[in-house]
N, C-alpha and C positions, 0 to 999 in steps of 0.2 A: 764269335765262337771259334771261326780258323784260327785266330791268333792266338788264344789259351792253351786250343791241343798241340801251338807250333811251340809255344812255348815248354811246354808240359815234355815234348818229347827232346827239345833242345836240352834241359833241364835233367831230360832219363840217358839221352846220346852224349850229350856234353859234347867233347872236341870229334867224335869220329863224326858228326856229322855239319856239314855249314849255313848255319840256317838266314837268310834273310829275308824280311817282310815291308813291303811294301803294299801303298796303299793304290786303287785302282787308279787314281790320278798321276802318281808317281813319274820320273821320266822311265824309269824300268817297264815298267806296264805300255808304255805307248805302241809298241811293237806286238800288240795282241789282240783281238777282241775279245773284251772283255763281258758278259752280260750281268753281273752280277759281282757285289761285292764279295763275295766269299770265292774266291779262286785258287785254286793251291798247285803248283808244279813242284816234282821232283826231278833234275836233272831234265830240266826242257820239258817233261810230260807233265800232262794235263792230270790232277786227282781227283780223282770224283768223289763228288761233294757229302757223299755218306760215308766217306772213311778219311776228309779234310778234318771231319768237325766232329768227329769219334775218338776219345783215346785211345783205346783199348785196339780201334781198328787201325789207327794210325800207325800206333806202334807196331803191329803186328808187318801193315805196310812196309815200313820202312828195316822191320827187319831182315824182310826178305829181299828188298832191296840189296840192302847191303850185302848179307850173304849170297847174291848172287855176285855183286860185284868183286866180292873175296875171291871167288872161283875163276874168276877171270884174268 
């Protein structure tokens, strides 16, 4: 389910944002504790899992994201 909204927003963000997905096996993921397969970070932080697997919330997420990073 994380992987469609990552996709769905990669698809709405295109190049302003970098998206990569890995699976919890991955070597990327070694350096975490993992409990579950659905995990989502932005920029090092942790997503919580009601707005990883939400579009609508996601996006919203990530917009504010970014516009905060604008500001900066």
């Amino acid at each position: 389910m994380a992987t469609g909204v990552a996709n769905k927003m990669k698809d709405h963000f295109g190049e302003t944002i970098d998206l990569e997905i890995h699976l919890i096996d991955s070597p990327e993921a070694v350096n975490y504790v993992l409990r579950g397969a659905t995990t989502v970070f932005l920029d090092n932080e942790w997503v919580p899992l009601d707005i990883a697997t939400s579009r609508g919330r996601m996006q919203e997420y990530l917009e504010q994201a970014l516009a905060h990073e604008e500001r900066q």
